[in-house]
N, C-alpha and C positions, 0 to 999 in steps of 0.2 A: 504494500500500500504506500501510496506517496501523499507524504505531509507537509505542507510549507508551514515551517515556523514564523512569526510576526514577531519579533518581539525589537523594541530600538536597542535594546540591550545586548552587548556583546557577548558579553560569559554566559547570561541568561540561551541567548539563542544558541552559544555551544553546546551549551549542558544539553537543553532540549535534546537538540540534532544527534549527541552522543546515545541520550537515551534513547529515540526513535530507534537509532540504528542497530542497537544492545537488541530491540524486541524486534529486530528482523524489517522494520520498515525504512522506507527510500525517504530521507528525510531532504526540501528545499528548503534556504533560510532569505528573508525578507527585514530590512531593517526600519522601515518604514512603509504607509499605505501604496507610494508612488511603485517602490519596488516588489512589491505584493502585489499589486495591480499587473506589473508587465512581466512577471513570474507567471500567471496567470494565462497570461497574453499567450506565451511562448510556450506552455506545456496545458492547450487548452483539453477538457474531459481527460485529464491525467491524472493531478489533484485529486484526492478521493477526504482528504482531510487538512483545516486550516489550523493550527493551532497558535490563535491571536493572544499576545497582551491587550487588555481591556483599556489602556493606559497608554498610548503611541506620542510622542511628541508630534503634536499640531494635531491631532487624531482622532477625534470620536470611535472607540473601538467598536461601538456598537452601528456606528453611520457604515465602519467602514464595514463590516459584517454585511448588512443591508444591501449595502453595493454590491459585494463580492456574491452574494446568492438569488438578488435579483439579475443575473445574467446565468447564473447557476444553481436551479434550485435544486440540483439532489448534492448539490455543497455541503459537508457537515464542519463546523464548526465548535473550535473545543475553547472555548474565553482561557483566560489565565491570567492570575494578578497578587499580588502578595498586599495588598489596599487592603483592610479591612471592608474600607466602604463603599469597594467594588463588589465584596461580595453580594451588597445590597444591588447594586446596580446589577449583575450579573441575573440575580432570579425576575428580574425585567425580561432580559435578550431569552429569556428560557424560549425554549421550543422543540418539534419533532428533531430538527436537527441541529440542535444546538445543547454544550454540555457546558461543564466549569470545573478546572479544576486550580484549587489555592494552591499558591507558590511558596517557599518549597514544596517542589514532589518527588518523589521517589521514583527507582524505576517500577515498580510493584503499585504504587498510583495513579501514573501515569499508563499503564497498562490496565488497568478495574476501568480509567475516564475513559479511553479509548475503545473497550469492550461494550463497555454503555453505551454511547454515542454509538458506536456502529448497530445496535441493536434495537434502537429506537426506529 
């Protein structure tokens, strides 16, 4: 399965990547919406999973979700934010394909979010 990571964060988006790749998946990384958008562009119906920070410099994570699955609705998107008060915000973005999982995550976390989401 192929993931693009979102996160502006660097070590964040490695860890992610590290971990996608630990569970057998093709992880892409994204450091902002611009580069997420033409990641997108470039490997169209490939993406099977987004895993966004809620939190993007300049970013609405939730605008940018919207966007990204109004041209791709079977898109699943997994939030991620270590914000307490994204948690709040995240039970907002909920939906059939949309998950959350709080930062830090494990790799054994990040694999139960990923499980879920794909089952929804």
């Amino acid at each position: 399965m192929k993931v693009l990571v979102i996160d502006d964060h660097q070590t964040v988006r490695q860890m992610a990547t590290k971990l996608l790749a630990c569970l057998g998946h093709t992880p892409l990384e994204a450091r902002d919406a611009a580069e997420a958008e033409a990641t997108l562009d470039r490997h169209p119906d490939q993406v099977d999973v987004v895993l966004m920070d809620l939190c993007l410099d300049g970013t609405d994570g939730g605008a940018l979700a919207r966007r990204l699955q109004s041209s791709r609705s079977e898109l699943r998107i997994l939030f991620m934010s270590g914000d307490g008060e994204d948690v709040f915000a995240a039970r907002d973005l909920a939906g059939p394909r949309r998950g959350f999982i709080e930062k830090p995550f494990s790799l054994k976390g990040l694999s139960v979010a990923l499980e879920g989401l794909l089952t929804r």
